[in-house]
Legacy VTK file of the C-alpha trace (Angstrom):
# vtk DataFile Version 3.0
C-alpha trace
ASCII
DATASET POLYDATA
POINTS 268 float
31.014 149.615 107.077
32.468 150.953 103.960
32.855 148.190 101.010
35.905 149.580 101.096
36.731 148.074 103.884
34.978 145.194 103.488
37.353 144.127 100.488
40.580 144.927 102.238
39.022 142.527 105.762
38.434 139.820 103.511
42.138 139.629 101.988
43.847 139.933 105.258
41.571 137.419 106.606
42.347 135.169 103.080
46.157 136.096 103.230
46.009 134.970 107.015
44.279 131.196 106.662
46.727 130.874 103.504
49.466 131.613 106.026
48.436 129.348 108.468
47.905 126.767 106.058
51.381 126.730 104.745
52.992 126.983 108.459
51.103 123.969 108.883
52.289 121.822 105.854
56.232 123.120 107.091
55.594 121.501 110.241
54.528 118.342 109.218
57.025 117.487 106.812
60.077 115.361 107.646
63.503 116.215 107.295
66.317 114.503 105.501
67.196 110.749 106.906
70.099 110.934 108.699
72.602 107.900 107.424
74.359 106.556 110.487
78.497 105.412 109.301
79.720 102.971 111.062
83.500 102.208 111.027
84.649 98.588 111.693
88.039 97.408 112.852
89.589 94.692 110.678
90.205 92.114 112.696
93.719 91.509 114.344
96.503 88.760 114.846
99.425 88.987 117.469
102.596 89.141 115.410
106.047 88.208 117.001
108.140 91.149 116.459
111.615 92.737 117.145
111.387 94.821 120.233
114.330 96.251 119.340
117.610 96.570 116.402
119.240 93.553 116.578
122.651 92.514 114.492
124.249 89.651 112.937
125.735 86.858 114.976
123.228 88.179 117.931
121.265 85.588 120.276
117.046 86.184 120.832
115.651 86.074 124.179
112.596 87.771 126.142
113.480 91.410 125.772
114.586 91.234 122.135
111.272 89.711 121.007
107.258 90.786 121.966
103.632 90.463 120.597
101.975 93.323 118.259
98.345 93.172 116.698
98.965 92.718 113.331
95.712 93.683 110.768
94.682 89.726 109.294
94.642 90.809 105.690
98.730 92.153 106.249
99.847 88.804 108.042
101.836 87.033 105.584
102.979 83.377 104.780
106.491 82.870 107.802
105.650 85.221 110.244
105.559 83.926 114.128
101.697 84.386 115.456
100.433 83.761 118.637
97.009 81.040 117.339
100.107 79.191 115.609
103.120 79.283 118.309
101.909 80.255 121.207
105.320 79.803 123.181
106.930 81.198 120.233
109.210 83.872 122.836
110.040 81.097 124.721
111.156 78.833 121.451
113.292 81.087 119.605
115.081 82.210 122.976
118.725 82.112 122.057
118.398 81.307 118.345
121.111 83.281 116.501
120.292 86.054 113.975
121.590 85.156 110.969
120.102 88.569 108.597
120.142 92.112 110.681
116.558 92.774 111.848
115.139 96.052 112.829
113.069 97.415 115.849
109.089 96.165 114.688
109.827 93.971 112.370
108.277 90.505 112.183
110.554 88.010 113.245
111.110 85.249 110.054
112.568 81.642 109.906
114.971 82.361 107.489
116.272 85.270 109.234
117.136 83.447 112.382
119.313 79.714 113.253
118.267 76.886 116.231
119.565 77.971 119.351
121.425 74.392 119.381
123.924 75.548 115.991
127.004 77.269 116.794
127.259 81.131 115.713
129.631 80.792 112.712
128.128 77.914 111.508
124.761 78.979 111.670
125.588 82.313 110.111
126.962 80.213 106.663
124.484 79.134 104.262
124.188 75.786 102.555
127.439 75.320 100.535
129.472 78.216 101.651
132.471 78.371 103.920
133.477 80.197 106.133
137.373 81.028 105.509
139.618 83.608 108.146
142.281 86.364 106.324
144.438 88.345 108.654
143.737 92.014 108.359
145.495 95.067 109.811
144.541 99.226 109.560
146.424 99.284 106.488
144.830 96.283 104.605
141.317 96.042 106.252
139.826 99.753 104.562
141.264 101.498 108.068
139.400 99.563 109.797
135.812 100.509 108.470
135.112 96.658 107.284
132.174 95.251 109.640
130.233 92.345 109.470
127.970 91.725 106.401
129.922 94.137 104.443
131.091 93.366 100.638
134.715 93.461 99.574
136.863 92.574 97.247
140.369 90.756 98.252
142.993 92.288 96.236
146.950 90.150 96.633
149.752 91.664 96.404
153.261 90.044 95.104
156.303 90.201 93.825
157.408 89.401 90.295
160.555 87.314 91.469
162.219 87.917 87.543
161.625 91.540 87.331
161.410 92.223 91.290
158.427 94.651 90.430
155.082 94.289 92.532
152.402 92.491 90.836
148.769 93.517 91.802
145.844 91.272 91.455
141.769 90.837 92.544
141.447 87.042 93.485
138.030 86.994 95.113
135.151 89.398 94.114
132.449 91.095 96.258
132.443 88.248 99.114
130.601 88.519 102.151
132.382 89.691 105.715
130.754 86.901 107.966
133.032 88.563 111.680
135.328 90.622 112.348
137.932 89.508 115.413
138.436 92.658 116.979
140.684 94.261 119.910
141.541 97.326 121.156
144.619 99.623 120.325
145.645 102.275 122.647
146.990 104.839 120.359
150.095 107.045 121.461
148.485 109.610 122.467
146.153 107.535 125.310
142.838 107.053 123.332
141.574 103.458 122.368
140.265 102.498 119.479
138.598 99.176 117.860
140.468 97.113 115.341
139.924 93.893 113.712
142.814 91.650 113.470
141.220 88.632 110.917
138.369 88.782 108.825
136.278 85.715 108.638
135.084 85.680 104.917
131.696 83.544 103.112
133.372 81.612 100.167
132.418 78.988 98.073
134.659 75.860 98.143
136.591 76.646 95.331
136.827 80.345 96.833
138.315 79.019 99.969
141.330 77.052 97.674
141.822 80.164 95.790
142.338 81.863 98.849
144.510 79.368 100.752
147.191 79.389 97.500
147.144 83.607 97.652
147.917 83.716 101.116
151.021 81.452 100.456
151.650 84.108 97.295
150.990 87.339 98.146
153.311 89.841 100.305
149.977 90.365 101.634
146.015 90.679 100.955
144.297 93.927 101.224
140.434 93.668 101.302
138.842 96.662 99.594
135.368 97.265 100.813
132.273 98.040 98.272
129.083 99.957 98.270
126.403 98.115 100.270
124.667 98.598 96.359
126.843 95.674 94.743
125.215 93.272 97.042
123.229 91.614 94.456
125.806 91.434 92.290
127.859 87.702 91.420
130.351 87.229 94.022
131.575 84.379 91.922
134.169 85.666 89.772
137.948 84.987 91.263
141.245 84.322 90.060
140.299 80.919 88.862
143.765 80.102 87.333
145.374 79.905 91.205
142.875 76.148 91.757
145.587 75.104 88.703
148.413 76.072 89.572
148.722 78.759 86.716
147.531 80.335 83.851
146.477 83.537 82.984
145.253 86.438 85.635
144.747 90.428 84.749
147.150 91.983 87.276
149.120 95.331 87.656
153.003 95.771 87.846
153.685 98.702 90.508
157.453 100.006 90.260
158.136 102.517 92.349
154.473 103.423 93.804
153.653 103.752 90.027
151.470 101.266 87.536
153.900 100.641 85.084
151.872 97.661 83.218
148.299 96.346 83.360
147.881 92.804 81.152
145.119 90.240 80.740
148.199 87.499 80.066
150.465 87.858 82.761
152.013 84.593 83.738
151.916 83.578 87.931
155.303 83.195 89.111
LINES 1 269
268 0 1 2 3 4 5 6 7 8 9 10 11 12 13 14 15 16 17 18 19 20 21 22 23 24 25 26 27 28 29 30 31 32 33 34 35 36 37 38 39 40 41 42 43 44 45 46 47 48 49 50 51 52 53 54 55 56 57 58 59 60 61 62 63 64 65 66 67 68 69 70 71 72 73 74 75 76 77 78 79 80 81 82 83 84 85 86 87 88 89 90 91 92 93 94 95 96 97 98 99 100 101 102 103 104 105 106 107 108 109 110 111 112 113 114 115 116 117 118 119 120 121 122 123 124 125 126 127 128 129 130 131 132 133 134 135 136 137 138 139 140 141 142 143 144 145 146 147 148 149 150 151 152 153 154 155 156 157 158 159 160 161 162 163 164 165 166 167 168 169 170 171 172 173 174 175 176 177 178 179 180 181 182 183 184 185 186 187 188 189 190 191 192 193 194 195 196 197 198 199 200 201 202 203 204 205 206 207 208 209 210 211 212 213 214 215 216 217 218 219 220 221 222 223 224 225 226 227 228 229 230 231 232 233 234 235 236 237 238 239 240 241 242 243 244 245 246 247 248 249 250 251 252 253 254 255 256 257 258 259 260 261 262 263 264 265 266 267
């Protein structure tokens, strides 16, 4: 055989154990550890919740109320659980909702009253009271003022020297605890719903102030605020009607028109 040959059987055979050496150093090594993630589920508390929208002046039972798994870490300090009250649906049956509550959310002390209090009473915080105005279309914001709503009571009377209209805000941003409703048939056969008296949260000096305007006032109009101004003072009134007199700011209307606006008008 040619050394020719020779030289070129000798590299194949080289190039061929090299080949097979290297095929079998691939196949022996390991591939990459495979890290196995494994998801745990925090662990859970049963919750009482709303099982539906519920308003003010509303009573609890069975179908209002249920159970929901709650995560442990978002369970917080005066919500209803199961390990604490176990006949919790059964307890609050018939307590009165004193705060709207919404479909899913946790049901909370503070937001409901004993099934043993009366409505009204339970609906009044500690010191308020709960004071009644007679309302019509005309003086009740056409009949748009509901329950829970803010609104300023505004009196209207007459200035018996100059026989002009005097116009006046004695209570400011008070609470609408009811509305005593009915319905109207209008003229043309349709019914609608209108309230009749408004049942109002006042302080005890709110209630006096009150009590002397509705002896004053050719009437009382309520005019009903944003839903925003609910954490504003409700505090401010016409303080000078618990004397007797003094000094109020008030508007003389003549003629439809505001033809004076002082901070020193005298009460008549």
């Amino acid at each position: 055989m040619k050394p020719a040959r020779l030289m070129i059987l000798a590299v194949a055979v080289v190039a061929a154990g090299l080949a097979g050496l290297l095929a079998m150093r691939l196949t022996g090594q390991k591939g990459p550890d495979l890290v196995e993630t494994v998801i745990q589920r925090e662990p859970t508390t049963k919750v009482l919740v709303s099982a539906e929208n519920i308003p003010v002046g509303s009573r609890l039972n069975d179908k209002s109320v249920q159970w929901v798994e709650w995560p442990n870490g978002s369970v917080v300090e005066g919500f209803i659980t199961s390990d604490a009250r176990p006949d919790a649906i059964a307890d609050v049956a018939g307590s009165v909702v004193r705060l709207p509550i919404f479909k899913g959310e946790p049901i909370r002390a503070e937001k409901i009253a004993d099934s043993s209090s009366r409505i009204m009473s339970s609906l009044l915080p500690s010191g308020k009271r709960a004071v009644a105005t007679e309302i019509s279309v005309a003086t009740g914001a056409g009949g748009f003022v509901l329950p829970n709503d803010r609104v300023d009571v505004i009196m209207v009377r007459e200035n018996k020297d100059s026989g002009n209209f005097i116009t006046e805000n004695v209570l400011n941003n008070v609470r609408v605890l009811a509305i005593d409703q009915q319905i109207q048939e209008a003229p043309d056969g349709s019914k609608s719903v209108v309230g009749t008296t408004a049942t109002l949260e006042l302080t005890p000096d709110q209630a006096k102030i009150i009590t002397v305007a509705q002896q004053m006032a050719e009437r009382l109009t309520l005019a009903l605020r944003s839903v925003a101004d609910a954490q504003e003072a409700d505090t401010v009134a016409a303080d000078y009607l618990l004397h007797g007199g003094g000094k109020a700011e008030v508007q003389v209307i003549k003629s439809g028109a505001i033809v004076k606006s002082s901070a020193s008008q005298q009460t008549k």
